[in-house]
C-alpha positions as CSV (number, residue, x, y, z in Angstrom):
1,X,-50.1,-5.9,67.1
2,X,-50.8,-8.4,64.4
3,X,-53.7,-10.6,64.5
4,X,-53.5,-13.9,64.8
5,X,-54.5,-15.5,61.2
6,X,-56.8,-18.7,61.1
7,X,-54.9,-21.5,59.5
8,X,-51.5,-20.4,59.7
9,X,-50.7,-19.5,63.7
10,X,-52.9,-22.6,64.5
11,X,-50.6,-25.1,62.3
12,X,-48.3,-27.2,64.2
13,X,-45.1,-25.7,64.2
14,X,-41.8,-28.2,63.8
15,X,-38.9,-25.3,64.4
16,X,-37.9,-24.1,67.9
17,X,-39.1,-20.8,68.9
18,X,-37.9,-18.9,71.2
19,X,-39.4,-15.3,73.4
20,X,-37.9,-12.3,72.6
21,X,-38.6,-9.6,75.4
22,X,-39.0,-6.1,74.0
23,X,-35.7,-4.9,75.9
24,X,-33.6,-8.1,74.8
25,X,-35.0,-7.2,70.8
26,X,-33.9,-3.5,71.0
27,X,-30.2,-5.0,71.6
28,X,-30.9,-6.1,68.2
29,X,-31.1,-2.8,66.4
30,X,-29.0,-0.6,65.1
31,X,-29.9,2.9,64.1
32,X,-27.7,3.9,61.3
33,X,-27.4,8.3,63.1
34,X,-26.1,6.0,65.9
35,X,-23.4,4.2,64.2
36,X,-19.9,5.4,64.5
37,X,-17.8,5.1,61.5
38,X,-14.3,4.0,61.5
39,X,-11.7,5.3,58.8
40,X,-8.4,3.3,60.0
41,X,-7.9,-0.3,60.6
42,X,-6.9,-2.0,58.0
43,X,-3.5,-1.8,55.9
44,X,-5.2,-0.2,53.0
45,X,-6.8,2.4,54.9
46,X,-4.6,5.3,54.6
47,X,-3.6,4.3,50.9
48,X,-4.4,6.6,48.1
49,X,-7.9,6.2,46.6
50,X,-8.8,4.0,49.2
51,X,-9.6,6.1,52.2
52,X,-13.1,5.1,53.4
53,X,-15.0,5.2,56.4
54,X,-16.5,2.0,57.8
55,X,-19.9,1.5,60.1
56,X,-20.1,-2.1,61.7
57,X,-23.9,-2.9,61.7
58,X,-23.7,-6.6,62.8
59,X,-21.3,-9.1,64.0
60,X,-17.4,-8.5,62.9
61,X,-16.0,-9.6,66.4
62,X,-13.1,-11.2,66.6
63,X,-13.1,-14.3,68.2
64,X,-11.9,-14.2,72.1
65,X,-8.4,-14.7,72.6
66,X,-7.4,-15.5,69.3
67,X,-5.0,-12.7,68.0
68,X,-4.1,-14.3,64.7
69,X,-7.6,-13.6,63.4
70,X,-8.8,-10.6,62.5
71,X,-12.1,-8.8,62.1
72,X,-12.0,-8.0,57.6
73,X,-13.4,-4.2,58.8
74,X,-10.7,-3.4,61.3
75,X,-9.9,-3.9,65.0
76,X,-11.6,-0.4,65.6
77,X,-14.5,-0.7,63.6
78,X,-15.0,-4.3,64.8
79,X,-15.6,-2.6,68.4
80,X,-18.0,-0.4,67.4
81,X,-20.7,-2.8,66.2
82,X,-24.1,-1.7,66.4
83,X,-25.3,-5.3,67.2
84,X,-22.7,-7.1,68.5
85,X,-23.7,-11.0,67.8
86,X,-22.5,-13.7,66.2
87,X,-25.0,-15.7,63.9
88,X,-23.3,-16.7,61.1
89,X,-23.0,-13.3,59.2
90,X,-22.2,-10.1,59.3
91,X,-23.4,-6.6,57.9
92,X,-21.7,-3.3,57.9
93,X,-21.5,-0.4,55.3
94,X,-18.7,1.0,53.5
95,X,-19.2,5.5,52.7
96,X,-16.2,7.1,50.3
97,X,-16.1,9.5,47.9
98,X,-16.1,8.6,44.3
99,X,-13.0,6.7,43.3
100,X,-12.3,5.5,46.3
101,X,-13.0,2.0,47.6
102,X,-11.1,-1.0,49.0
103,X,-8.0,-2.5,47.1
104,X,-7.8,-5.8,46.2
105,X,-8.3,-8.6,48.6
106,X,-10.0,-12.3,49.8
107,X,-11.9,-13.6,52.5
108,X,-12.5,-17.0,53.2
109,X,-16.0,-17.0,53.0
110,X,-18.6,-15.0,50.8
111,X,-18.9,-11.4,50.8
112,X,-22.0,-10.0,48.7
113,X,-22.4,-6.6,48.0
114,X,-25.3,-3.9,47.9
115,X,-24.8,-0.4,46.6
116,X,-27.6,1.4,48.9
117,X,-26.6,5.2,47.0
118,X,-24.4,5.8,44.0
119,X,-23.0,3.6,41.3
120,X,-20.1,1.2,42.3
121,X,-17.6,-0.8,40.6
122,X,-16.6,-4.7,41.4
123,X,-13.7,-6.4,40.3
124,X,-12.3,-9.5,40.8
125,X,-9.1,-11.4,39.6
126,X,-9.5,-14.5,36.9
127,X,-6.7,-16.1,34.7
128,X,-4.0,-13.4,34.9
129,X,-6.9,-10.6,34.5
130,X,-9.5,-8.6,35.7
131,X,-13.1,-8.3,35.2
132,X,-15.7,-6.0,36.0
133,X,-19.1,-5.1,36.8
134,X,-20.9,-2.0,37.6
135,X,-24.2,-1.8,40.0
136,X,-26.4,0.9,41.1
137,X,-28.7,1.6,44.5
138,X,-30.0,-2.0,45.2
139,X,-28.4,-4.2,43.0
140,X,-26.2,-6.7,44.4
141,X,-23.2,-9.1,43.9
142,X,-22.3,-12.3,46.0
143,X,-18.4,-12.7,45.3
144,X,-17.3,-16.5,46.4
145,X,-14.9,-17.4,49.2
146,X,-11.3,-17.6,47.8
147,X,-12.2,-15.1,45.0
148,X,-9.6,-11.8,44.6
149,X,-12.0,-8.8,44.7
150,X,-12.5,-4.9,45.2
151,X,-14.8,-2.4,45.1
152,X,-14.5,1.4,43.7
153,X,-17.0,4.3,44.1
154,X,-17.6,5.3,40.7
155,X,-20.5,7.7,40.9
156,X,-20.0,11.0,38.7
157,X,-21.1,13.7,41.2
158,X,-21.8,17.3,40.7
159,X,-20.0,17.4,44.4
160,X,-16.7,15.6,44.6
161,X,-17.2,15.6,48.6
162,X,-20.4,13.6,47.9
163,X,-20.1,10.3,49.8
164,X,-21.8,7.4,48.9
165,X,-22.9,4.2,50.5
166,X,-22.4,0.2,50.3
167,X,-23.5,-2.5,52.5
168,X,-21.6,-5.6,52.6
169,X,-22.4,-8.8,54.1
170,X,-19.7,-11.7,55.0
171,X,-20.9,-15.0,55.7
172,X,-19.2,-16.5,59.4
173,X,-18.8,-15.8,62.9
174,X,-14.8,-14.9,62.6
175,X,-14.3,-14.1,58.5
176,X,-10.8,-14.0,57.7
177,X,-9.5,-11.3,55.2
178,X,-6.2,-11.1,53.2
179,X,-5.4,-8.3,50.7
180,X,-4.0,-9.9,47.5
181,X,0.2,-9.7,46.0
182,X,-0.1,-6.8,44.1
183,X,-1.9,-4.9,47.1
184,X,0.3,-5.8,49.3
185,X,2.9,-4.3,47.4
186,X,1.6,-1.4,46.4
187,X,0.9,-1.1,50.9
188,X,4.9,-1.6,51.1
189,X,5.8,0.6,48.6
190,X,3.9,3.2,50.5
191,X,5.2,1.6,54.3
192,X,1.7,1.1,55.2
193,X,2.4,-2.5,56.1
């Protein structure tokens, strides 16, 4: 238990608090050995160099009774959050092999990236091109709403079957995602849409 400190408990206090029971805060964590991964769901899932398994940490529910929307990690996945809230964000990790990852795709809001093992790719679409930037464990990314992105595992192992991990956070209570025209024909070509 932390002691009260002189000065800074004692101040006036101008935001709302609120009492967290013990019980009501352990609804609030998620244990990662606890998670269950989901590697289906979305229309990419199953495409070459793109299989991946996905853990919902936080948030990623759809909204109720709204079937046009859809969670960006998956129906499946979406029902398997750890912490299932809605505050305005939402957390969840993303463990492939290297050179796999997601095609390329938008959301309407932000989605910032955090390789937590391995070294990862991102890429996003600009002027008829694309760009690219490579981070290792901790670094991060924040790609903007609207922006055509992707992400590629491209750790050199001694183990091929080594997976790595990356934690992505999208901002929102109901983000929306949309994989871009070339992915989506590349899904077609391979009837996976």
């Amino acid at each position: 238990m932390i002691d009260k400190i002189p000065g800074i408990w004692e101040s006036a206090m101008s935001l709302p608090t609120k009492r967290v029971t013990r019980d009501a805060m352990m609804q609030r964590v998620a244990r990662f050995a606890d998670l269950e991964g989901y590697d289906g769901g979305l229309p990419d899932s199953h495409y070459p160099g793109s299989e991946r398994t996905i853990y919902n940490v936080l948030g990623f529910q759809p909204p109720a009774g709204d079937n046009t929307i859809v969670s960006p990690v998956g129906a499946e996945a979406a029902e398997k959050a750890g912490i299932r809230i809605q505050e305005g964000f939402n957390v969840g990790y993303v463990a492939c092999v290297s050179g796999n990852g997601a095609l390329m795709h938008n959301h309407d809001t932000n989605e910032t990236f955090i390789p937590m093992t391995g070294i990862w790719e991102f890429q996003w679409e600009v002027d008829d091109r694309v760009e690219a930037v490579t981070l290792g464990p901790l670094d991060t990314i924040s790609m903007p709403a609207g922006v055509n992105r992707r992400f590629v595992n491209v750790t050199k192992n001694a183990d091929p079957a080594t997976t790595n991990i990356l934690m992505g956070i999208i901002g929102g209570d109901t983000p929306g995602a949309e994989f871009s025209q070339g992915a989506m024909q590349l899904l077609r070509a391979k009837n996976l849409v």
